[in-house]
PDB file of N, CA, C, O and CB in Angstrom:
ATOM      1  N   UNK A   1      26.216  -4.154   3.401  1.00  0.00           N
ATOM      2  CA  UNK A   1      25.072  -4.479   4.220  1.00  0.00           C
ATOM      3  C   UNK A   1      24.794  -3.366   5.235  1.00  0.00           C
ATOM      4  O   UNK A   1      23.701  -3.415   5.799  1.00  0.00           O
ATOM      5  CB  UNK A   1      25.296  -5.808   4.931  1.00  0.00           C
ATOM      6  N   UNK A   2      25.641  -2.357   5.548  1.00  0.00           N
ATOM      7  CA  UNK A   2      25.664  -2.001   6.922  1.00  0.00           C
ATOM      8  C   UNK A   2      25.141  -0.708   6.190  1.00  0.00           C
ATOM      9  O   UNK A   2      24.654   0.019   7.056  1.00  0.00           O
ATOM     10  CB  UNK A   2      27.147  -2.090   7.974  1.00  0.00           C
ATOM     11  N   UNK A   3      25.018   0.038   4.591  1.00  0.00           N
ATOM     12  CA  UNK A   3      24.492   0.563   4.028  1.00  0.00           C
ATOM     13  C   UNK A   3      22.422   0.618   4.325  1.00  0.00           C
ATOM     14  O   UNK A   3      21.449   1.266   4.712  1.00  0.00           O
ATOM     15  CB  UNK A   3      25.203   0.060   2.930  1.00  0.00           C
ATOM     16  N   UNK A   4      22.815  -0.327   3.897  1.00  0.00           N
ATOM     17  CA  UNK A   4      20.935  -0.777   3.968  1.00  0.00           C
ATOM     18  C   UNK A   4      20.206  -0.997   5.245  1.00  0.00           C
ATOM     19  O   UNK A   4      19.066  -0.600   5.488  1.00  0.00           O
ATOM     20  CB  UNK A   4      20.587  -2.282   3.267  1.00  0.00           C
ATOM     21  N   UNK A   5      21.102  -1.775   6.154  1.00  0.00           N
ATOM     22  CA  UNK A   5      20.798  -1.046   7.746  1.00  0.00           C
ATOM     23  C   UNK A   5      20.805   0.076   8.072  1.00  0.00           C
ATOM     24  O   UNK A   5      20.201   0.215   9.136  1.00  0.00           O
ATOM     25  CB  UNK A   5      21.524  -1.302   8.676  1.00  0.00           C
ATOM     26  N   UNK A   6      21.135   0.837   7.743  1.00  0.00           N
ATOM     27  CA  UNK A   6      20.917   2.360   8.091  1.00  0.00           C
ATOM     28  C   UNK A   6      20.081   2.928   7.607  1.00  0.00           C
ATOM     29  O   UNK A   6      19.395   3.714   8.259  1.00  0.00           O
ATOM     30  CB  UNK A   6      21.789   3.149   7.881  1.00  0.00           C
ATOM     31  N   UNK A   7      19.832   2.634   5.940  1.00  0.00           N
ATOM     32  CA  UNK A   7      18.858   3.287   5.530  1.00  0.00           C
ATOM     33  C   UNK A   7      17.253   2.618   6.144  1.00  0.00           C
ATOM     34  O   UNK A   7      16.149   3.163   6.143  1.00  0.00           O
ATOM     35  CB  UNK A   7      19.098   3.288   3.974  1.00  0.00           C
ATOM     36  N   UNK A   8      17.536   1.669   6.487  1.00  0.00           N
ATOM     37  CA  UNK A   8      16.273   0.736   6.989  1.00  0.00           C
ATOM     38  C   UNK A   8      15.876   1.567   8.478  1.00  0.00           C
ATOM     39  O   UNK A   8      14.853   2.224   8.669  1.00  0.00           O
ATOM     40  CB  UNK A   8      16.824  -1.224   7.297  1.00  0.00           C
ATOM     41  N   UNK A   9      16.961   1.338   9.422  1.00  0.00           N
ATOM     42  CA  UNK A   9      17.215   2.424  10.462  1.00  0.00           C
ATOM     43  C   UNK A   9      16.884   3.968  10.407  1.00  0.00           C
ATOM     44  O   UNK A   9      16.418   4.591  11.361  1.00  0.00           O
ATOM     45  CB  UNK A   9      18.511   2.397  10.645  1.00  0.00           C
ATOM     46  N   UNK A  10      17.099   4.358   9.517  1.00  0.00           N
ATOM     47  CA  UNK A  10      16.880   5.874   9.379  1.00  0.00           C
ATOM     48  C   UNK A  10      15.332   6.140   8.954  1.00  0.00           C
ATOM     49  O   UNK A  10      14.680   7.132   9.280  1.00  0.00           O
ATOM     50  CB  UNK A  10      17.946   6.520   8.198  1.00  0.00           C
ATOM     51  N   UNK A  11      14.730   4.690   7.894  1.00  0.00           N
ATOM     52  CA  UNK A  11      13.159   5.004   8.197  1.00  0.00           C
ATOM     53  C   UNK A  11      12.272   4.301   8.417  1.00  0.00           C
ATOM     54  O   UNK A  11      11.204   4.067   7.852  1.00  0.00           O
ATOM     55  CB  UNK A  11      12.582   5.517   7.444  1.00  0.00           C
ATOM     56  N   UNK A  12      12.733   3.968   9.249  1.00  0.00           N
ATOM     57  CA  UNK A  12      12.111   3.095  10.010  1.00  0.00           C
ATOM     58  C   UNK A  12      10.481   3.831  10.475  1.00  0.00           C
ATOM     59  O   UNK A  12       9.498   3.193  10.100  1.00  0.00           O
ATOM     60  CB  UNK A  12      13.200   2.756  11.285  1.00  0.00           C
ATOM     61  N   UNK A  13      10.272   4.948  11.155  1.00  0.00           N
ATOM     62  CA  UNK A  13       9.049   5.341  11.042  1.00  0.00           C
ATOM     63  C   UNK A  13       8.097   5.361   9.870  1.00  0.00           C
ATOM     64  O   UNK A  13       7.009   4.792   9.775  1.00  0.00           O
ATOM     65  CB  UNK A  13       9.136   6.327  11.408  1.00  0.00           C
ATOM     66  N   UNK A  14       8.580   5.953   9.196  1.00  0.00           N
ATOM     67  CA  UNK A  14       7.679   6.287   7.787  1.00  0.00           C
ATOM     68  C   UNK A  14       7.716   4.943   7.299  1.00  0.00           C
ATOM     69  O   UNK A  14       6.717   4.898   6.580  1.00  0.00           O
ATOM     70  CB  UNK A  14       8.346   7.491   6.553  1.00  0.00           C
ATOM     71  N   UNK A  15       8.498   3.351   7.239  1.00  0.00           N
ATOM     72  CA  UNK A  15       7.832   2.375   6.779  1.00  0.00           C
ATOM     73  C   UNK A  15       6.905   1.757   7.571  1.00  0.00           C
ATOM     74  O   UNK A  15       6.163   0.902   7.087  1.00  0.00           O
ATOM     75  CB  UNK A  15       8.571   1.599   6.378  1.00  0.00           C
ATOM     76  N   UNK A  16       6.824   2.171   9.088  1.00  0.00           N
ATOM     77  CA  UNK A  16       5.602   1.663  10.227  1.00  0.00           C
ATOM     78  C   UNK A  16       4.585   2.810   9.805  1.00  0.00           C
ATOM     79  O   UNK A  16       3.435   2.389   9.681  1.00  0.00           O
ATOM     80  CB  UNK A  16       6.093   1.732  12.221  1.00  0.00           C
ATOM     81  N   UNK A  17       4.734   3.998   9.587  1.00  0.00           N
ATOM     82  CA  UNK A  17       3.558   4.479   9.168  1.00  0.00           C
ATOM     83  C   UNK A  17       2.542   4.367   8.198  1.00  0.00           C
ATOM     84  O   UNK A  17       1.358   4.638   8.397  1.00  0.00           O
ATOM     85  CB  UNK A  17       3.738   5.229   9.094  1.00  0.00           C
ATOM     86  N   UNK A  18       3.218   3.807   6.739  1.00  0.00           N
ATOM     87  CA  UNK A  18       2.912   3.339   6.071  1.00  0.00           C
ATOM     88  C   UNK A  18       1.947   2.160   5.538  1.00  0.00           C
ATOM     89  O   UNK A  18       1.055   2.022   4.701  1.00  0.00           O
ATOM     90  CB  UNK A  18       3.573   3.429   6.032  1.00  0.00           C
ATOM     91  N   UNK A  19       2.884   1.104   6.852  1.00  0.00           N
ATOM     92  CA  UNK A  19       2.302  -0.091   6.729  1.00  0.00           C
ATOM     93  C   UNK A  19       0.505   0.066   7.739  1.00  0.00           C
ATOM     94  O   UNK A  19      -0.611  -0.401   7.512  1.00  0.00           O
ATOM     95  CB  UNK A  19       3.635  -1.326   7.417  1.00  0.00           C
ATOM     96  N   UNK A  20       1.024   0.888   8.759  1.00  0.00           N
ATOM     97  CA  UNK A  20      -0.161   1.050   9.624  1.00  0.00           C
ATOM     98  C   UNK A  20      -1.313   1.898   9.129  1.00  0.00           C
ATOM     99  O   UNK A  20      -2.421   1.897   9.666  1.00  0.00           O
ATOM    100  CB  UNK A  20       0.263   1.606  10.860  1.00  0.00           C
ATOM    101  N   UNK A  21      -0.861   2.892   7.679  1.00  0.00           N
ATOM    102  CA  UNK A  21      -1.936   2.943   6.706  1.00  0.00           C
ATOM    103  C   UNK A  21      -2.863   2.013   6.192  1.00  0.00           C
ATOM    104  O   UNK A  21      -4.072   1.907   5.986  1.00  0.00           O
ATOM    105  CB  UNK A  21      -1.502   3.270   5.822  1.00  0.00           C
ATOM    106  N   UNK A  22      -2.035   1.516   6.093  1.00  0.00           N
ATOM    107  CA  UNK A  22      -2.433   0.397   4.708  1.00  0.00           C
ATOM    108  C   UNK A  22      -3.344  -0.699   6.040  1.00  0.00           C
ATOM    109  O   UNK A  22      -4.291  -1.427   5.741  1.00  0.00           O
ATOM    110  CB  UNK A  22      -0.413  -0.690   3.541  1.00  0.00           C
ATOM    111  N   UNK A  23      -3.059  -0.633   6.756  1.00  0.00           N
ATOM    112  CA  UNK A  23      -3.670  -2.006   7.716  1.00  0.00           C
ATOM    113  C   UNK A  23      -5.374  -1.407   8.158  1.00  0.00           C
ATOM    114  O   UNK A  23      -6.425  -1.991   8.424  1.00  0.00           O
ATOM    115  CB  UNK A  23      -2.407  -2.313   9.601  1.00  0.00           C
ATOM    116  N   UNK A  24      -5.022  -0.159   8.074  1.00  0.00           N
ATOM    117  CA  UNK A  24      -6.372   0.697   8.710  1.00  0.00           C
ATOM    118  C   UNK A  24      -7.255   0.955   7.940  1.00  0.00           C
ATOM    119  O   UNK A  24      -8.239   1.622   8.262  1.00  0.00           O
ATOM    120  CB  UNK A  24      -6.182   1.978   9.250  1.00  0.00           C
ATOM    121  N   UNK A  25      -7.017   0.365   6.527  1.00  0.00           N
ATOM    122  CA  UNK A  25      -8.526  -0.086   5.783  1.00  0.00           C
ATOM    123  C   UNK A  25      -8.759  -1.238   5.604  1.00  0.00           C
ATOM    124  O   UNK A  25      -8.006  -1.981   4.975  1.00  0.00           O
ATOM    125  CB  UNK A  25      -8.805   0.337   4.504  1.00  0.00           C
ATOM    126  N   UNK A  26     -10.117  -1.677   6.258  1.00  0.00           N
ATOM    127  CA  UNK A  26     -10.826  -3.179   6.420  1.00  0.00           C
ATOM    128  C   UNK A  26     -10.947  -3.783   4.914  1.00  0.00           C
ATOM    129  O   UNK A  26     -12.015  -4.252   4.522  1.00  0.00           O
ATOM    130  CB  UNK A  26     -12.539  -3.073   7.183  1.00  0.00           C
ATOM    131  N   UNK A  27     -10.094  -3.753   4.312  1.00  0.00           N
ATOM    132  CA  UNK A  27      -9.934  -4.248   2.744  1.00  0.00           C
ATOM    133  C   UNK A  27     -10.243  -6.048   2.435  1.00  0.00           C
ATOM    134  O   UNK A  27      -9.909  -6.645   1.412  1.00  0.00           O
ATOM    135  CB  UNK A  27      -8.120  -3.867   2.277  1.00  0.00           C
ATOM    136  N   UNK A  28     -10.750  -6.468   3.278  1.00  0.00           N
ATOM    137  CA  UNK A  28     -11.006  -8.163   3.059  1.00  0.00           C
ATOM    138  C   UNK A  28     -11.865  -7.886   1.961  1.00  0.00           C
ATOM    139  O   UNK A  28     -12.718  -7.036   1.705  1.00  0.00           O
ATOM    140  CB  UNK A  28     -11.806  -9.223   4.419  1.00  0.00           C
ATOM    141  N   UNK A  29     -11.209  -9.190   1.213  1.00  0.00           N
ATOM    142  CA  UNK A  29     -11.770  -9.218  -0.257  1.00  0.00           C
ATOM    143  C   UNK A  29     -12.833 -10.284  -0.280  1.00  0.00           C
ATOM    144  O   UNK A  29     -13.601 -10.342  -1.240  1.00  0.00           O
ATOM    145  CB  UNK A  29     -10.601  -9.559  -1.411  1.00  0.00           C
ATOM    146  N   UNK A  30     -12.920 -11.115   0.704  1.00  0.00           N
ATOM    147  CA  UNK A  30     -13.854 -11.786   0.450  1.00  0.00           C
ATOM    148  C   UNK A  30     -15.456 -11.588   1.403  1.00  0.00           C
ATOM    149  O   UNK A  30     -16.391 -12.346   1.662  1.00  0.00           O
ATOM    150  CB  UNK A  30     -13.176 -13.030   0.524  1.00  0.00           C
ATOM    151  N   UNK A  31     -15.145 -10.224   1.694  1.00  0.00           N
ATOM    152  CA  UNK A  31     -16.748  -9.422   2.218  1.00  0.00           C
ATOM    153  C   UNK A  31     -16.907  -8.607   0.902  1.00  0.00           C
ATOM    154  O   UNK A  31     -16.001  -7.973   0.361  1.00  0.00           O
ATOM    155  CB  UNK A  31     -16.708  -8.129   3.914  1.00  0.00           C
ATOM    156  N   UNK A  32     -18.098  -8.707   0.497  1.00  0.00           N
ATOM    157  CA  UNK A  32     -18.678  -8.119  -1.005  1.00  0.00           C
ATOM    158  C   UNK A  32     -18.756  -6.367   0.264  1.00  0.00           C
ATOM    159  O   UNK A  32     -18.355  -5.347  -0.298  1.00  0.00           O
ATOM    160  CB  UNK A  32     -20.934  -9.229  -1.978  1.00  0.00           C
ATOM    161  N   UNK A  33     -19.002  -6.279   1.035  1.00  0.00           N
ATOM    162  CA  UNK A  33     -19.342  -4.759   1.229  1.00  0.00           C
ATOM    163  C   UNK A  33     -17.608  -4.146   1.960  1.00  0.00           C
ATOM    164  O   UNK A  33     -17.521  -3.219   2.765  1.00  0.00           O
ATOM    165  CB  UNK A  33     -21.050  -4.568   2.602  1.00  0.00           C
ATOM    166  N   UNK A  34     -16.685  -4.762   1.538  1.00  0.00           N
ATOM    167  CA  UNK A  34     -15.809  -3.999   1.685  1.00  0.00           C
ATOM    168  C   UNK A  34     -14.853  -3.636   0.303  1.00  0.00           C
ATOM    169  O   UNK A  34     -13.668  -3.306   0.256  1.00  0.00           O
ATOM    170  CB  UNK A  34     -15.182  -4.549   2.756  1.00  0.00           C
ATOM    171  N   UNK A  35     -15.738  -3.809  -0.678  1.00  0.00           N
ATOM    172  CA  UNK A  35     -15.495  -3.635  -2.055  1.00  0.00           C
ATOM    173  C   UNK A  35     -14.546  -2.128  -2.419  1.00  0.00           C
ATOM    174  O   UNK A  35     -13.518  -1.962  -3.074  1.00  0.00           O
ATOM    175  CB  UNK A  35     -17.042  -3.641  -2.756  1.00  0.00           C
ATOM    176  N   UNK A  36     -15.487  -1.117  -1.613  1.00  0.00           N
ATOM    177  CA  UNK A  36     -14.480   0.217  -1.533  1.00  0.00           C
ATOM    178  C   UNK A  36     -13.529   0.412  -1.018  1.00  0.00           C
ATOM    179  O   UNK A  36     -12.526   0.975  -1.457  1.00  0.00           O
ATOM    180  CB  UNK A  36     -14.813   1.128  -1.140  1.00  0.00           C
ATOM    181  N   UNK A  37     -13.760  -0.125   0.196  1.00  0.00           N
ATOM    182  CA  UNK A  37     -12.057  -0.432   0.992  1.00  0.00           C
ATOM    183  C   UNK A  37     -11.108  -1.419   0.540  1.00  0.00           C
ATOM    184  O   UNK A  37      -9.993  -1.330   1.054  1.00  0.00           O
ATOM    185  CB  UNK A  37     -12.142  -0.962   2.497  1.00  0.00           C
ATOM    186  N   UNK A  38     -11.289  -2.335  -0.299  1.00  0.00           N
ATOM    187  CA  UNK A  38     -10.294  -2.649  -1.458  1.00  0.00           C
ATOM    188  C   UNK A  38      -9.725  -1.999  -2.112  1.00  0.00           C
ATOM    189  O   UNK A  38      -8.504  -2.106  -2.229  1.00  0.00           O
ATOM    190  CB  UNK A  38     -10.594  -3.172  -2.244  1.00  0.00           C
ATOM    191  N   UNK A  39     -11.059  -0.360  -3.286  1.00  0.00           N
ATOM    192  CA  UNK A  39     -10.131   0.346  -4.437  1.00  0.00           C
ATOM    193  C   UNK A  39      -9.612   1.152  -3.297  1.00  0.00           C
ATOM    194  O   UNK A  39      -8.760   1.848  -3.848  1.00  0.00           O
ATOM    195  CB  UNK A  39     -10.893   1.275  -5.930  1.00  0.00           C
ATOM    196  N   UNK A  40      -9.616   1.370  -2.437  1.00  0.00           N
ATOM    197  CA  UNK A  40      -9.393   2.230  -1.258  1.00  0.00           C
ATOM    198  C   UNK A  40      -7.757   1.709  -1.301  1.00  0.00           C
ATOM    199  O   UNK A  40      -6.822   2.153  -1.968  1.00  0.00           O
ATOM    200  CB  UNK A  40     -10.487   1.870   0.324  1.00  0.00           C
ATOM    201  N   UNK A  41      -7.798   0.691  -0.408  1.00  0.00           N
ATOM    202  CA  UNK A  41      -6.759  -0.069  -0.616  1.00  0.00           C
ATOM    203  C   UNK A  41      -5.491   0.161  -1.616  1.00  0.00           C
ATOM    204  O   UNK A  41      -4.328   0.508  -1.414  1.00  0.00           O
ATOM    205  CB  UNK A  41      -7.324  -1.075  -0.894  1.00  0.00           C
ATOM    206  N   UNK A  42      -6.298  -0.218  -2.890  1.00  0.00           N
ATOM    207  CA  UNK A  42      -5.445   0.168  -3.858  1.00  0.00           C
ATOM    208  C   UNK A  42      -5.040   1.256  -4.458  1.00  0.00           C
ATOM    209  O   UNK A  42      -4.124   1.288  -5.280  1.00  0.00           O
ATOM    210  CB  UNK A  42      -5.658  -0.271  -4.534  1.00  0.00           C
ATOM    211  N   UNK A  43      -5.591   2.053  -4.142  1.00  0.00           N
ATOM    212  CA  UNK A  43      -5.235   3.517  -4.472  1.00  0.00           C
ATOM    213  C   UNK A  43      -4.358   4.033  -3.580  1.00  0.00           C
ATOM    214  O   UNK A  43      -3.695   5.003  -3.948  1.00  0.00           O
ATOM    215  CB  UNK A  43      -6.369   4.424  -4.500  1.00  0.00           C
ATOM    216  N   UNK A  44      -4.191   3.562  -2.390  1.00  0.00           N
ATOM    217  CA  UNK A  44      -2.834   3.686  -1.055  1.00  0.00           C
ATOM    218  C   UNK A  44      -1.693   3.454  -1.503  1.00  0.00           C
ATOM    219  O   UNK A  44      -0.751   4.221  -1.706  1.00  0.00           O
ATOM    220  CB  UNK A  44      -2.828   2.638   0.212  1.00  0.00           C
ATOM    221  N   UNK A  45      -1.826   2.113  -1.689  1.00  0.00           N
ATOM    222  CA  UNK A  45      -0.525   1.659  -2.926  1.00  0.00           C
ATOM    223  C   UNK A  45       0.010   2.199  -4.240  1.00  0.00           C
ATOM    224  O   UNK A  45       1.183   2.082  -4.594  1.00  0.00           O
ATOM    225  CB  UNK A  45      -0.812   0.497  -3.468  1.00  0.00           C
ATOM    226  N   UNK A  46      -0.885   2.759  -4.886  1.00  0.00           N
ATOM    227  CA  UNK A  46      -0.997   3.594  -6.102  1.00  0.00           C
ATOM    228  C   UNK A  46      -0.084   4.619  -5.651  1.00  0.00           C
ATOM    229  O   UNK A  46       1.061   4.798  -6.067  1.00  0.00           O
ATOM    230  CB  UNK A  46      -2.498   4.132  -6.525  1.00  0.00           C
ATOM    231  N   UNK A  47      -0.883   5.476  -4.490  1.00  0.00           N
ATOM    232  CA  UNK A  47      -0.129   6.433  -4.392  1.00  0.00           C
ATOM    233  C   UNK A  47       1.266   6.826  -3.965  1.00  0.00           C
ATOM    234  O   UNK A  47       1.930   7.814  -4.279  1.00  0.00           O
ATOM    235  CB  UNK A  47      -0.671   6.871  -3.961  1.00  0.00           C
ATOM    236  N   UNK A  48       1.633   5.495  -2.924  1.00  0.00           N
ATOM    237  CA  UNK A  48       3.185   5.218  -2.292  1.00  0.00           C
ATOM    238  C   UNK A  48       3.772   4.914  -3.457  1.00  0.00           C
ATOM    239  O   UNK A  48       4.718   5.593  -3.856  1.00  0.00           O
ATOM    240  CB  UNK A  48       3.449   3.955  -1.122  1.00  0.00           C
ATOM    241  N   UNK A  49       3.463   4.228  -3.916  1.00  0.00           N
ATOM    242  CA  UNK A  49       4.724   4.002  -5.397  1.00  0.00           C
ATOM    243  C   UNK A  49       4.817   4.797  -6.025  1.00  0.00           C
ATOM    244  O   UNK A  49       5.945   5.060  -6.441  1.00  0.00           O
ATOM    245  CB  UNK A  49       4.621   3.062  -6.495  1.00  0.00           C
ATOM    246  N   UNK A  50       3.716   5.588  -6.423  1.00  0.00           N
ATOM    247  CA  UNK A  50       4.375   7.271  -7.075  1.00  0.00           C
ATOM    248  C   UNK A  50       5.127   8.005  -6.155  1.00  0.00           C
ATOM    249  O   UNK A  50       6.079   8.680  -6.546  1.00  0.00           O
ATOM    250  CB  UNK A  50       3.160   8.471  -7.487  1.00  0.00           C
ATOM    251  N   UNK A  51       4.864   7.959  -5.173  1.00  0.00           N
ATOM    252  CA  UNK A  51       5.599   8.635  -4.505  1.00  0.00           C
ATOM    253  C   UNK A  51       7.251   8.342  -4.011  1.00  0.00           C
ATOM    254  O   UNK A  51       8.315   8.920  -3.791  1.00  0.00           O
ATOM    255  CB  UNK A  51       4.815   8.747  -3.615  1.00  0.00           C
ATOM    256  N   UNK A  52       6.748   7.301  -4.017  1.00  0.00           N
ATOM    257  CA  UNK A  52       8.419   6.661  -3.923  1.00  0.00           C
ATOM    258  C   UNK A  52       9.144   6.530  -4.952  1.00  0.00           C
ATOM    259  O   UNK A  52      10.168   5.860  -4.819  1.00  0.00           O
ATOM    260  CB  UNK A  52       8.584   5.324  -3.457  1.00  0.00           C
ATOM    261  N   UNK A  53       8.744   7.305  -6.679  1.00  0.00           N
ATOM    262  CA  UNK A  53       9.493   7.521  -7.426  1.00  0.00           C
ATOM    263  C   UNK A  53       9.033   6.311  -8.130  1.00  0.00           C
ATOM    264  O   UNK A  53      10.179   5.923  -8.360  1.00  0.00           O
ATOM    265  CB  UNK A  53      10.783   7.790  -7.000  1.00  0.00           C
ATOM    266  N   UNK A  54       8.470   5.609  -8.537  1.00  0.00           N
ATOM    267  CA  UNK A  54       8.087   4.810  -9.237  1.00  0.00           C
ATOM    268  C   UNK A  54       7.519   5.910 -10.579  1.00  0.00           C
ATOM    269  O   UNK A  54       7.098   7.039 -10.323  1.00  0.00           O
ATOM    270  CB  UNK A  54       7.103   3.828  -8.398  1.00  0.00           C
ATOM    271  N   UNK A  55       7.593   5.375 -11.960  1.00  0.00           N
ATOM    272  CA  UNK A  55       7.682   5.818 -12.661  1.00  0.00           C
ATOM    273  C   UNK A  55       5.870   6.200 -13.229  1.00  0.00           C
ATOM    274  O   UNK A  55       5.250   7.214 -13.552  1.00  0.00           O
ATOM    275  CB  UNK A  55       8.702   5.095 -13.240  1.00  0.00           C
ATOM    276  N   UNK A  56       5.560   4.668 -13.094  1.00  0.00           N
ATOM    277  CA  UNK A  56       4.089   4.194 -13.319  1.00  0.00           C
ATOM    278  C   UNK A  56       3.493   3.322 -12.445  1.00  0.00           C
ATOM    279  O   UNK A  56       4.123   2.344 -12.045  1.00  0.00           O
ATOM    280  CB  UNK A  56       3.931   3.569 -14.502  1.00  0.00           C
ATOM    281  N   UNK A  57       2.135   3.581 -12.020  1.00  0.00           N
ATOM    282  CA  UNK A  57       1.413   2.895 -11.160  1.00  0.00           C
ATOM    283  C   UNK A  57      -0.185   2.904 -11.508  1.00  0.00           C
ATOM    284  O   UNK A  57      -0.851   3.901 -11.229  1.00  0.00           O
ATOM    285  CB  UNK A  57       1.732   3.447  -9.841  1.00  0.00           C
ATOM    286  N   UNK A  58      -0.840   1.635 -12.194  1.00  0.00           N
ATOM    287  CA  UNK A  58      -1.963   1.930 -12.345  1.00  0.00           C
ATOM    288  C   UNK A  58      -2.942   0.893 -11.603  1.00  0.00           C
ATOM    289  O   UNK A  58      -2.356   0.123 -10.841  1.00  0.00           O
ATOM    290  CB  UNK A  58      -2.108   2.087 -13.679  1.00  0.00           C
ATOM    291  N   UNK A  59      -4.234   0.755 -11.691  1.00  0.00           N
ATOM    292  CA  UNK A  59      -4.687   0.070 -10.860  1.00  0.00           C
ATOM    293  C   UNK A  59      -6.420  -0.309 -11.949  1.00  0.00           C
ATOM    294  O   UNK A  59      -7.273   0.458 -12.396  1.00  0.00           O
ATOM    295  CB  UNK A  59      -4.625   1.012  -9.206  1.00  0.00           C
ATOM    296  N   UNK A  60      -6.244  -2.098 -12.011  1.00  0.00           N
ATOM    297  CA  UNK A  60      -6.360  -2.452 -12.577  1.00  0.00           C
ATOM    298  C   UNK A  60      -7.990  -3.186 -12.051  1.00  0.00           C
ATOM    299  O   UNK A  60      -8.057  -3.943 -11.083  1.00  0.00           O
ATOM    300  CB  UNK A  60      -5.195  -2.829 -12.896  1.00  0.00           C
ATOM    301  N   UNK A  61      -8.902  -2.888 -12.677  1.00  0.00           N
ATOM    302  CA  UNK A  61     -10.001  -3.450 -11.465  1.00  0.00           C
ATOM    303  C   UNK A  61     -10.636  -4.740 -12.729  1.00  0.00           C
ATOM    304  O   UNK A  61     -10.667  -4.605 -13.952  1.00  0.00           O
ATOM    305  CB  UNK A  61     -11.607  -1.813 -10.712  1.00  0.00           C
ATOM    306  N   UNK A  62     -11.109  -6.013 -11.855  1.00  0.00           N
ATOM    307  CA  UNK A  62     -11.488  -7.272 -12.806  1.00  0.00           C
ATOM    308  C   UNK A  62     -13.202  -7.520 -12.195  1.00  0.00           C
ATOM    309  O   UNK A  62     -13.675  -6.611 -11.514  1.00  0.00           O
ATOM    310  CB  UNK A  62     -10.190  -8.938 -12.474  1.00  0.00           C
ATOM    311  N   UNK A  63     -13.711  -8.262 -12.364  1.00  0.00           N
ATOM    312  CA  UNK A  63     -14.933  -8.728 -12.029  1.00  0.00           C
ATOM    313  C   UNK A  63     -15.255  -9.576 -10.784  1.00  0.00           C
ATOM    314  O   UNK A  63     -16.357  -9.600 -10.235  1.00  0.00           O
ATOM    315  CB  UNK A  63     -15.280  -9.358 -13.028  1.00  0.00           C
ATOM    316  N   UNK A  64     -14.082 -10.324 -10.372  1.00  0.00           N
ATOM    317  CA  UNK A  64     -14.152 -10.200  -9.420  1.00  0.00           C
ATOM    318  C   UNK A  64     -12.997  -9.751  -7.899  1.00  0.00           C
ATOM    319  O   UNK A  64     -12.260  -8.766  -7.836  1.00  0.00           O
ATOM    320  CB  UNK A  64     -14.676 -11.076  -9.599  1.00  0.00           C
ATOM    321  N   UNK A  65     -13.176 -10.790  -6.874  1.00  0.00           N
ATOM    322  CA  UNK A  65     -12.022  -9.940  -5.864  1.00  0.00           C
ATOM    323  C   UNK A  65     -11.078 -10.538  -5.695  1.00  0.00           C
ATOM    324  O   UNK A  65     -11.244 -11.710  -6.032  1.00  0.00           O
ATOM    325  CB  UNK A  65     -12.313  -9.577  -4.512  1.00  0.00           C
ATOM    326  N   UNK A  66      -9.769 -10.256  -5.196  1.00  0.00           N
ATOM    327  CA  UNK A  66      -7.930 -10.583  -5.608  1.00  0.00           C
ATOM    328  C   UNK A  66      -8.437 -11.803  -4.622  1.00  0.00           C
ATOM    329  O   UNK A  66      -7.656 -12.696  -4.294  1.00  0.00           O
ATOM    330  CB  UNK A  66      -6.130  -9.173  -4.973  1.00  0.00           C
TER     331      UNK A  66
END
């Protein structure tokens, strides 16, 4: 346990930065004009999981909103 506290500890910035990405696009899905700030949205995510070594990340768009 005292493993994963540290590593949690050690990035602790870069997962507040992250998250405070992700919060700073007005992505509500149920306003039709924030439709871009949704793929917006999702393309944030897209890109952290590649980046975090994820193998595959695609992004999947339907008709209507999540």
């Amino acid at each position: 346990m005292q493993t994963i506290n540290n590593y949690i500890d050690e990035n602790k910035e870069r997962f507040l930065d992250e998250l405070f990405g992700l919060l700073r696009i007005p992505s509500i899905s149920s306003v039709k004009s924030h439709k871009p700030d949704m793929y917006r949205a999702a393309e944030y995510w897209k890109d952290l999981l590649l980046s975090s070594g994820a193998d595959k990340a695609e992004i999947y768009e339907t008709d209507g909103n999540p």
